[in-house]
SEMI-795642 format. One record per atom (N, C-alpha, C): residue number from 1; residue in one letter; x, y, z. Coordinates in Angstrom, 2 decimals. Layout:
<atoms>
pavex: NUM | vexkol: A | xx: X | yy: Y | zz: Z $
...
</atoms>
This chain:
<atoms>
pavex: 1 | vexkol: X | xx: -4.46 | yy: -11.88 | zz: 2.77 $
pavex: 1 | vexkol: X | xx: -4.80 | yy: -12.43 | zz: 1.48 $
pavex: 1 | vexkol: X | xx: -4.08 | yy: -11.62 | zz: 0.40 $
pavex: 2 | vexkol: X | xx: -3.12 | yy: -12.21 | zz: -0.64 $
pavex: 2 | vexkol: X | xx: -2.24 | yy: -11.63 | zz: -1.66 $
pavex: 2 | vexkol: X | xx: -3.67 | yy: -11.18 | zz: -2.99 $
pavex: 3 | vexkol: X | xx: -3.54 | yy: -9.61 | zz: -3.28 $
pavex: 3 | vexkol: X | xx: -4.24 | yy: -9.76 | zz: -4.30 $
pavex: 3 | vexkol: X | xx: -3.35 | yy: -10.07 | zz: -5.47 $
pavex: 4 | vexkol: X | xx: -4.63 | yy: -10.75 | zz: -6.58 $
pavex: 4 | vexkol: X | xx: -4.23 | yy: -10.72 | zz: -7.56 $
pavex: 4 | vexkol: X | xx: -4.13 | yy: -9.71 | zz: -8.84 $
pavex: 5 | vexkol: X | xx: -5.04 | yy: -8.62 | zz: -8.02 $
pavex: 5 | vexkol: X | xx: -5.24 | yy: -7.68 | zz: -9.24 $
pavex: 5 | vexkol: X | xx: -5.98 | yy: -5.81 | zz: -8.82 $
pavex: 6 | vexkol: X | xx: -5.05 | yy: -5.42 | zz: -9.31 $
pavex: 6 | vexkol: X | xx: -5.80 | yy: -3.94 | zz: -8.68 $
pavex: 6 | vexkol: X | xx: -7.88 | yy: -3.79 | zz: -8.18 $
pavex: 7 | vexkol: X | xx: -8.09 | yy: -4.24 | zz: -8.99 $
pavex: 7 | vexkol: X | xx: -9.27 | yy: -4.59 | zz: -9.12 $
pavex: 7 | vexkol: X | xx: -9.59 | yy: -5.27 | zz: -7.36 $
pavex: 8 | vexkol: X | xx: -8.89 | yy: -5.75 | zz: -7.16 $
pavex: 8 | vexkol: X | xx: -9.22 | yy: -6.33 | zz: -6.02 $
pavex: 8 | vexkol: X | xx: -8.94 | yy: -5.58 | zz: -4.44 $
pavex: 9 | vexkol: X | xx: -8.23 | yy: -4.98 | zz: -4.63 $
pavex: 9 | vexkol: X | xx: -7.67 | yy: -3.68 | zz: -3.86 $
pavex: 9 | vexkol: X | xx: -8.62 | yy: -3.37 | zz: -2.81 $
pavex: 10 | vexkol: X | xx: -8.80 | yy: -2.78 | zz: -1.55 $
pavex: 10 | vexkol: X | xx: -9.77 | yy: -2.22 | zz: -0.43 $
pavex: 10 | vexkol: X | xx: -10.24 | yy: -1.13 | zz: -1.66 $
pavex: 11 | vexkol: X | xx: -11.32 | yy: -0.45 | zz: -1.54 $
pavex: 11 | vexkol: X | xx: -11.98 | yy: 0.79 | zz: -1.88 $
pavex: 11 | vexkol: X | xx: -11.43 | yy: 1.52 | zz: -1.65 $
pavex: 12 | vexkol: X | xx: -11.05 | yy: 1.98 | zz: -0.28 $
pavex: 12 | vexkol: X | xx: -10.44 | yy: 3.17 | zz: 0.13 $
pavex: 12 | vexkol: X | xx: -9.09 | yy: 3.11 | zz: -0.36 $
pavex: 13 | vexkol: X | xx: -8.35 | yy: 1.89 | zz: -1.05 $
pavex: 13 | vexkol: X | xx: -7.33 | yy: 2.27 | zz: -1.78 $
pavex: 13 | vexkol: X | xx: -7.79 | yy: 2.23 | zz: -2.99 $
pavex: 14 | vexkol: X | xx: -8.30 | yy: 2.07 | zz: -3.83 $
pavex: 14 | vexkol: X | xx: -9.03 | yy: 2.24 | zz: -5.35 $
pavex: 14 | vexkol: X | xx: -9.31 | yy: 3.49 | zz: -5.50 $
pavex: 15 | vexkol: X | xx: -10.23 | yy: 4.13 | zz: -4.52 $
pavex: 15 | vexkol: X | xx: -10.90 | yy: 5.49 | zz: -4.91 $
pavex: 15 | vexkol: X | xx: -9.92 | yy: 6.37 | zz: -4.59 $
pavex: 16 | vexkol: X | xx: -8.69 | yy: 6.36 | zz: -4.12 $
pavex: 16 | vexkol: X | xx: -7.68 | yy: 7.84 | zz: -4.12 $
pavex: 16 | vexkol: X | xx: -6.21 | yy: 7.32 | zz: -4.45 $
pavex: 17 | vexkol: X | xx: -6.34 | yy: 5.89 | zz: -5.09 $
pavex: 17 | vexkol: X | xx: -5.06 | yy: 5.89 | zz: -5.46 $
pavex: 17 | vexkol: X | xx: -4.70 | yy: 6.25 | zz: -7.50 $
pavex: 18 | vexkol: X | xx: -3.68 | yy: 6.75 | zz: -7.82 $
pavex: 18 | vexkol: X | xx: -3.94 | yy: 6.42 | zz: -9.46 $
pavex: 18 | vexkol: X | xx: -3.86 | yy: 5.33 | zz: -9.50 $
pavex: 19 | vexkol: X | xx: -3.60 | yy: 5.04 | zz: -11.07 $
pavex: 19 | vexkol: X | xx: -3.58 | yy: 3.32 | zz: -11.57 $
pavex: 19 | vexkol: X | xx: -2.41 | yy: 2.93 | zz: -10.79 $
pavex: 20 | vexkol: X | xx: -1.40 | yy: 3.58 | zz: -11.44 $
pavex: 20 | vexkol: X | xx: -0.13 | yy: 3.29 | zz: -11.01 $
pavex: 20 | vexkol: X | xx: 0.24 | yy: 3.39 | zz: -9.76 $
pavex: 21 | vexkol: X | xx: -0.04 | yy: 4.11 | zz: -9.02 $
pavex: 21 | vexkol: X | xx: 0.40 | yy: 3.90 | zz: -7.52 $
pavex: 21 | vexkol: X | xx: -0.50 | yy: 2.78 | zz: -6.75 $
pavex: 22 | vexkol: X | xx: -1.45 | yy: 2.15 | zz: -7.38 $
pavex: 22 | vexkol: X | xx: -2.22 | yy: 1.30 | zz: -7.06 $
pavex: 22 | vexkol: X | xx: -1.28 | yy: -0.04 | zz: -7.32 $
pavex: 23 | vexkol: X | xx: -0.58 | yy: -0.18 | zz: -8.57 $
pavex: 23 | vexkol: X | xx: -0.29 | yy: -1.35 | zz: -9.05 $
pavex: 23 | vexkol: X | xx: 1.16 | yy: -1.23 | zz: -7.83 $
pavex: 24 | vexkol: X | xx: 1.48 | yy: -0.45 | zz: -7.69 $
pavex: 24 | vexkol: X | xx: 2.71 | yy: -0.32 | zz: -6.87 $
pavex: 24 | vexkol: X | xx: 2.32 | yy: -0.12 | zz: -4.66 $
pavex: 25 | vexkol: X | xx: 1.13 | yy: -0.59 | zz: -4.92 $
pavex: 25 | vexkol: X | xx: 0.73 | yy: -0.84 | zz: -3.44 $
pavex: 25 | vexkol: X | xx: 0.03 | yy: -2.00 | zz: -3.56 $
pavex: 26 | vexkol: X | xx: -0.59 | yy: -3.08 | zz: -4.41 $
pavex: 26 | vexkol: X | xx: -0.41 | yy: -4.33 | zz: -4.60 $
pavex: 26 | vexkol: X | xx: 1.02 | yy: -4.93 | zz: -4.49 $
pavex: 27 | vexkol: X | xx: 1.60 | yy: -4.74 | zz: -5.34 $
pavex: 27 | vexkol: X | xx: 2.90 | yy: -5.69 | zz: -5.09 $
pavex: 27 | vexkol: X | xx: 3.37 | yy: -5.29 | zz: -3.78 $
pavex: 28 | vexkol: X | xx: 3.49 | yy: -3.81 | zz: -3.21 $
pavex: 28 | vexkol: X | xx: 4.47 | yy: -3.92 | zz: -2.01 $
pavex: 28 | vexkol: X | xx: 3.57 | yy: -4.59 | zz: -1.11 $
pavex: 29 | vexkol: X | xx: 2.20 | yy: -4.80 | zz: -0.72 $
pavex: 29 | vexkol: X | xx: 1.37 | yy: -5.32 | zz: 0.03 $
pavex: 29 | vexkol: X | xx: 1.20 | yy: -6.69 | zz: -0.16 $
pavex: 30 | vexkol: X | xx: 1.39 | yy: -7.50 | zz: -1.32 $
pavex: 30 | vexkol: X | xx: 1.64 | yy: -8.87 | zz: -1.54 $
pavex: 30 | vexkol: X | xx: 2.89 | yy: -9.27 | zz: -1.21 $
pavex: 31 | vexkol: X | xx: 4.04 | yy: -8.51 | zz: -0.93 $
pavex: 31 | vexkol: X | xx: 5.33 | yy: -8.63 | zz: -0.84 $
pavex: 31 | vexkol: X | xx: 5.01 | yy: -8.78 | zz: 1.17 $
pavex: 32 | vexkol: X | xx: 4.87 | yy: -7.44 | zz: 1.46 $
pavex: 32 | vexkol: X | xx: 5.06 | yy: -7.66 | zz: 2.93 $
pavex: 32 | vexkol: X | xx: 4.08 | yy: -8.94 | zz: 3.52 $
pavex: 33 | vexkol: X | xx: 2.96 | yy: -9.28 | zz: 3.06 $
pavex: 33 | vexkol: X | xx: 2.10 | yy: -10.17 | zz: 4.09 $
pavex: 33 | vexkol: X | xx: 2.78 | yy: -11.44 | zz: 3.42 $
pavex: 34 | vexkol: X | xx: 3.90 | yy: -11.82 | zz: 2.45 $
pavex: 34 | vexkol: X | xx: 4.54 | yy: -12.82 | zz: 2.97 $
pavex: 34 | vexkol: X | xx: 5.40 | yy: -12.66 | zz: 3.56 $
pavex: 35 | vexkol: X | xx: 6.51 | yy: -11.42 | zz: 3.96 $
pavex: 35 | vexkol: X | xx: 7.46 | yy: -11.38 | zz: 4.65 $
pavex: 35 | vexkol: X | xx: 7.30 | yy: -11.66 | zz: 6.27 $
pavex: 36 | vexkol: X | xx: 5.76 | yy: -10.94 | zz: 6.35 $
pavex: 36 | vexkol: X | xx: 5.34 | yy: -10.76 | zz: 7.68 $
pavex: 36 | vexkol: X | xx: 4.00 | yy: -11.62 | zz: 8.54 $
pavex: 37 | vexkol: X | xx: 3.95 | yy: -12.92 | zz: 7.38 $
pavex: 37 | vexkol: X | xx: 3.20 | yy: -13.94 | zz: 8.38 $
pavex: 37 | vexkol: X | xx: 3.55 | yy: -14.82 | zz: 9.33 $
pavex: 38 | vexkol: X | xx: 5.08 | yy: -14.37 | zz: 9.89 $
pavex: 38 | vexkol: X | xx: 5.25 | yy: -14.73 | zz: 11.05 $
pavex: 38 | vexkol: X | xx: 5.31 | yy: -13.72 | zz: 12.06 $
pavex: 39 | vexkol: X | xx: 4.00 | yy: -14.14 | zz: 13.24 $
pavex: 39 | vexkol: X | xx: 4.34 | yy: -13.06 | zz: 14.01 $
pavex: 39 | vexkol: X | xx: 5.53 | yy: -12.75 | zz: 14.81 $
pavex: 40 | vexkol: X | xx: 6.79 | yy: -13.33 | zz: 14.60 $
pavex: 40 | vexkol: X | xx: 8.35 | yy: -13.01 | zz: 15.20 $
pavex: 40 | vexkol: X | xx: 8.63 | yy: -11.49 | zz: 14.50 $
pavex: 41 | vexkol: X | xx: 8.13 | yy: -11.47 | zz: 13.02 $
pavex: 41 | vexkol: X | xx: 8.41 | yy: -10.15 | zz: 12.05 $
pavex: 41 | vexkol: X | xx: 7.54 | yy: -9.06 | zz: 12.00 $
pavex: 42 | vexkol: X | xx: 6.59 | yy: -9.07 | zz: 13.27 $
pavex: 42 | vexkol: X | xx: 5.73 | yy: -7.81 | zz: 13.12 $
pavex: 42 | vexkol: X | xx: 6.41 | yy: -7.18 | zz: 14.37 $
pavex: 43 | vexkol: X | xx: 5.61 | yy: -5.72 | zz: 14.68 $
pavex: 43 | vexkol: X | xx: 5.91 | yy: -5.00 | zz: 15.83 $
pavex: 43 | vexkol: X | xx: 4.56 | yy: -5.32 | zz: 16.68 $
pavex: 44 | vexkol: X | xx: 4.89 | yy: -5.49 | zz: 17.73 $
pavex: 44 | vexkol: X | xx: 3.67 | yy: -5.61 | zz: 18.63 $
pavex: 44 | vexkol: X | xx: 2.63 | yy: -6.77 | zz: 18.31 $
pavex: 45 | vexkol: X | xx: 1.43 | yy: -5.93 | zz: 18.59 $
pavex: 45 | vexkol: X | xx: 0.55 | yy: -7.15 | zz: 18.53 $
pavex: 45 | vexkol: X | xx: -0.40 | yy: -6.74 | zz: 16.98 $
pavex: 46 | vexkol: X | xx: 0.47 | yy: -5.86 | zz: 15.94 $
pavex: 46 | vexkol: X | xx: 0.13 | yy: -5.81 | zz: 14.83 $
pavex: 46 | vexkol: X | xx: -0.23 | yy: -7.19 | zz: 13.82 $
pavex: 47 | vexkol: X | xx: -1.48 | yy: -7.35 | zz: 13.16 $
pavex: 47 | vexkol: X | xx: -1.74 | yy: -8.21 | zz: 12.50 $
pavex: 47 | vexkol: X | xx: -0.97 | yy: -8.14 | zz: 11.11 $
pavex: 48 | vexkol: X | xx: -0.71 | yy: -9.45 | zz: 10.64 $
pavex: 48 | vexkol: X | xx: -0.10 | yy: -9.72 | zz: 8.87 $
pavex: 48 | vexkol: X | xx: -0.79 | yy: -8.44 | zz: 8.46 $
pavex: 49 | vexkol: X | xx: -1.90 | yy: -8.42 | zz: 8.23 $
pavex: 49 | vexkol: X | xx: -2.73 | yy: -7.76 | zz: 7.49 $
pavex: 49 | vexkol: X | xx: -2.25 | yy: -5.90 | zz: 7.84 $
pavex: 50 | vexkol: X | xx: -2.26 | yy: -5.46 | zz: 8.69 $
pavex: 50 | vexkol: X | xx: -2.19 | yy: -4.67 | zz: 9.07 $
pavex: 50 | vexkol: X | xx: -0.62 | yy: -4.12 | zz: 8.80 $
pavex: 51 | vexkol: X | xx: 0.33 | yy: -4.67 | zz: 9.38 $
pavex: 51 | vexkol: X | xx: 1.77 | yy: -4.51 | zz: 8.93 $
pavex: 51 | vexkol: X | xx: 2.20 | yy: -4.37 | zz: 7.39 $
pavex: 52 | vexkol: X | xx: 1.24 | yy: -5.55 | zz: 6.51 $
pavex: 52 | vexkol: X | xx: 1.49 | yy: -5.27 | zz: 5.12 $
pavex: 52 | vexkol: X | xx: 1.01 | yy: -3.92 | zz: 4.44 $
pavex: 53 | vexkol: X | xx: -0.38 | yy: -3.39 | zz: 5.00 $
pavex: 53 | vexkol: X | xx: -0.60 | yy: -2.50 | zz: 4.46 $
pavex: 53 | vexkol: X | xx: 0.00 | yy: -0.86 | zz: 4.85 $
pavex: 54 | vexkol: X | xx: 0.17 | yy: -0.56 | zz: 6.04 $
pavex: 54 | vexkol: X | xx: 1.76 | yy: 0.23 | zz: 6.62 $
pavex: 54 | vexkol: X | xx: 2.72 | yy: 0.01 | zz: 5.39 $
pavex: 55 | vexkol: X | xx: 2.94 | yy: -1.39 | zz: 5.15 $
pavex: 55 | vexkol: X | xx: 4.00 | yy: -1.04 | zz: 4.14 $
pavex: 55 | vexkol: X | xx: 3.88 | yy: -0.63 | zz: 2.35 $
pavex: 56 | vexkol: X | xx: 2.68 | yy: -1.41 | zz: 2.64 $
pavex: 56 | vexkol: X | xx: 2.31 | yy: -0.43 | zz: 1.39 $
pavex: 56 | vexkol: X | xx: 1.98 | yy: 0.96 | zz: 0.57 $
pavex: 57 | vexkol: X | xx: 1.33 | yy: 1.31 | zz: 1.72 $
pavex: 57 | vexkol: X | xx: 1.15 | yy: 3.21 | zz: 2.18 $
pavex: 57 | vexkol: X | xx: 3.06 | yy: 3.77 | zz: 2.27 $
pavex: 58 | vexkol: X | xx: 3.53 | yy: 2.97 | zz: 2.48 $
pavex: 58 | vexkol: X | xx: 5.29 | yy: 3.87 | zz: 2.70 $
pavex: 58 | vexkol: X | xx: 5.38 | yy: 3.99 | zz: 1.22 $
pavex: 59 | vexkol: X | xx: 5.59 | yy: 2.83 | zz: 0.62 $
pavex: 59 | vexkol: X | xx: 6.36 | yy: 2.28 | zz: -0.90 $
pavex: 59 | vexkol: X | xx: 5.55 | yy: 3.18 | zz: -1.62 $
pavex: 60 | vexkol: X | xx: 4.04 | yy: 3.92 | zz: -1.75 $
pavex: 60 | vexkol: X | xx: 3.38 | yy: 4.61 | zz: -2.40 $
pavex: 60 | vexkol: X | xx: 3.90 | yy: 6.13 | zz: -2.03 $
pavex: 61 | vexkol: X | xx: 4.45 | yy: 5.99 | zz: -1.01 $
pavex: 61 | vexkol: X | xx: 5.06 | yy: 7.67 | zz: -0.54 $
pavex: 61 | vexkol: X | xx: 6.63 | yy: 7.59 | zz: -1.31 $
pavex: 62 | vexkol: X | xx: 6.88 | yy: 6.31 | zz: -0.76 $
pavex: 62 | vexkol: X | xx: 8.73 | yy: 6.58 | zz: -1.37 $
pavex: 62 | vexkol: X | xx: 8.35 | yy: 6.62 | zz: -3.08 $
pavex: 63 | vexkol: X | xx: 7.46 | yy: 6.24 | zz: -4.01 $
pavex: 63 | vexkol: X | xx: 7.37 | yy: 6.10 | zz: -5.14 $
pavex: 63 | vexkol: X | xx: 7.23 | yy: 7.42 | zz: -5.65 $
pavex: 64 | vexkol: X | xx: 7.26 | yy: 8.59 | zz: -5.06 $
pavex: 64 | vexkol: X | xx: 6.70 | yy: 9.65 | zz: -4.99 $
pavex: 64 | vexkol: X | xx: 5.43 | yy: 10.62 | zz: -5.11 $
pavex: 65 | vexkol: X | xx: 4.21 | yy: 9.64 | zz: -4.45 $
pavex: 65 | vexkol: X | xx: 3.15 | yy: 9.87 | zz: -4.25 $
pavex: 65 | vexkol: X | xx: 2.69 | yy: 11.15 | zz: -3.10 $
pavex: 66 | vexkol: X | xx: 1.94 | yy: 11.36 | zz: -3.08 $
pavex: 66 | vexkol: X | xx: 1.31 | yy: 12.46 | zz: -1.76 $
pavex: 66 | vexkol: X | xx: 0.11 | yy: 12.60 | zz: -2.08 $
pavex: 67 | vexkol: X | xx: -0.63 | yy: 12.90 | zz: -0.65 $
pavex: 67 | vexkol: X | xx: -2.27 | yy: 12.76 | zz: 0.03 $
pavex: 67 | vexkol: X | xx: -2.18 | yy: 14.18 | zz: -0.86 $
pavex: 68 | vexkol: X | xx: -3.44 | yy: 14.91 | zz: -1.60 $
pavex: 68 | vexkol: X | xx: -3.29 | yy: 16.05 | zz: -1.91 $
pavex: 68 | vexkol: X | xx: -4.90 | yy: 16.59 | zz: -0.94 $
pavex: 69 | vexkol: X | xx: -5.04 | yy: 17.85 | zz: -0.88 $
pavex: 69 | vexkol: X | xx: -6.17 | yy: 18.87 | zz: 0.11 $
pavex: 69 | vexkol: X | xx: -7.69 | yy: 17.99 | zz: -0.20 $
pavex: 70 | vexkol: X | xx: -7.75 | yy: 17.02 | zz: -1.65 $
pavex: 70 | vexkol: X | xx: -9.02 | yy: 16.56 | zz: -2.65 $
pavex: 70 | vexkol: X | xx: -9.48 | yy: 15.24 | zz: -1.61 $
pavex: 71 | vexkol: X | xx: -8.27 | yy: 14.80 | zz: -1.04 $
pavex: 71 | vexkol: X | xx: -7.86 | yy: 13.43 | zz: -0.09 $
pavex: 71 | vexkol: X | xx: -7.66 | yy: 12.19 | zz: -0.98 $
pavex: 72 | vexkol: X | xx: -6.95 | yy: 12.40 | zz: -2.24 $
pavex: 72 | vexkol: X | xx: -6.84 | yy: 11.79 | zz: -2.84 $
pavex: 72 | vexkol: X | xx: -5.39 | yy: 11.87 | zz: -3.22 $
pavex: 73 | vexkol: X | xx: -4.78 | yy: 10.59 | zz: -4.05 $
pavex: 73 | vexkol: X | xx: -2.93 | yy: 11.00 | zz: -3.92 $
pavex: 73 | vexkol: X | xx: -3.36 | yy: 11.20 | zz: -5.23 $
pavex: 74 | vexkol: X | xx: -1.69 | yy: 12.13 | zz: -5.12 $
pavex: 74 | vexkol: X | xx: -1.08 | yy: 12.47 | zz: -6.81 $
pavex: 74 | vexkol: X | xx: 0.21 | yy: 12.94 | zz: -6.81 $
pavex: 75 | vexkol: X | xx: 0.97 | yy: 12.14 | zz: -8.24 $
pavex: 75 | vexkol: X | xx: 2.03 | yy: 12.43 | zz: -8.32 $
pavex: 75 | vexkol: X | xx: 2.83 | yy: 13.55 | zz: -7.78 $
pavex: 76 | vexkol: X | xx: 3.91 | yy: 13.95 | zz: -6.73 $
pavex: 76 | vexkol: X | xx: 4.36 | yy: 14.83 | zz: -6.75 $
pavex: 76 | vexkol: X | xx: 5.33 | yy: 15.65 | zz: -7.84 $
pavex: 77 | vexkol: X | xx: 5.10 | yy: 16.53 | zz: -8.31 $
pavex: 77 | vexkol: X | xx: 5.81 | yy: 17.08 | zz: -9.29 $
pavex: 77 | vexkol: X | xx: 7.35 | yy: 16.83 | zz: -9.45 $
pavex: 78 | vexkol: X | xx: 8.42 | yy: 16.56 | zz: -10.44 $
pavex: 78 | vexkol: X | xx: 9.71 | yy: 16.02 | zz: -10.41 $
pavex: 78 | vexkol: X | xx: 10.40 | yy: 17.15 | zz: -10.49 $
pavex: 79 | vexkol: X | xx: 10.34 | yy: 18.20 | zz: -10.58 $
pavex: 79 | vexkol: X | xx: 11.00 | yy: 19.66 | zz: -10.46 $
pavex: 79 | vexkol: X | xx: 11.83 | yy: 19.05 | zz: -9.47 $
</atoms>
């Protein structure tokens, strides 16, 4: 299911993501579960659901996010 709005997000991504890395794991997660509702485009016997959100957790790392000791993400410093 594509959200429409951070707001709508799992919990466990609401409560440790910021705003912004939130709004940027909606779109990559609305992006992959249309790329990947054919099961020809998953690995294994991975569900849409499941594959999209893998890809969403990456795009929040490549954005330059990280899990910090709190278990919550935060910006990594740009130094």
């Amino acid at each position: 299911m594509p959200y429409s709005a951070i707001s709508d997000l799992p919990d466990n991504v609401r409560n440790v993501l910021p705003k912004h890395a939130q709004e940027i794991y909606k779109e990559a997660c609305n992006s992959a579960l249309e790329q990947y509702k054919h099961d020809n485009k998953r690995d294994g016997n991975e569900s849409q659901e499941e594959a999209a959100h893998k890809v969403a957790w990456s795009a929040v790392k490549k954005a330059g996010y990280s899990k910090g000791d709190d278990g919550t993400w935060h910006e990594n410093s740009k130094e």
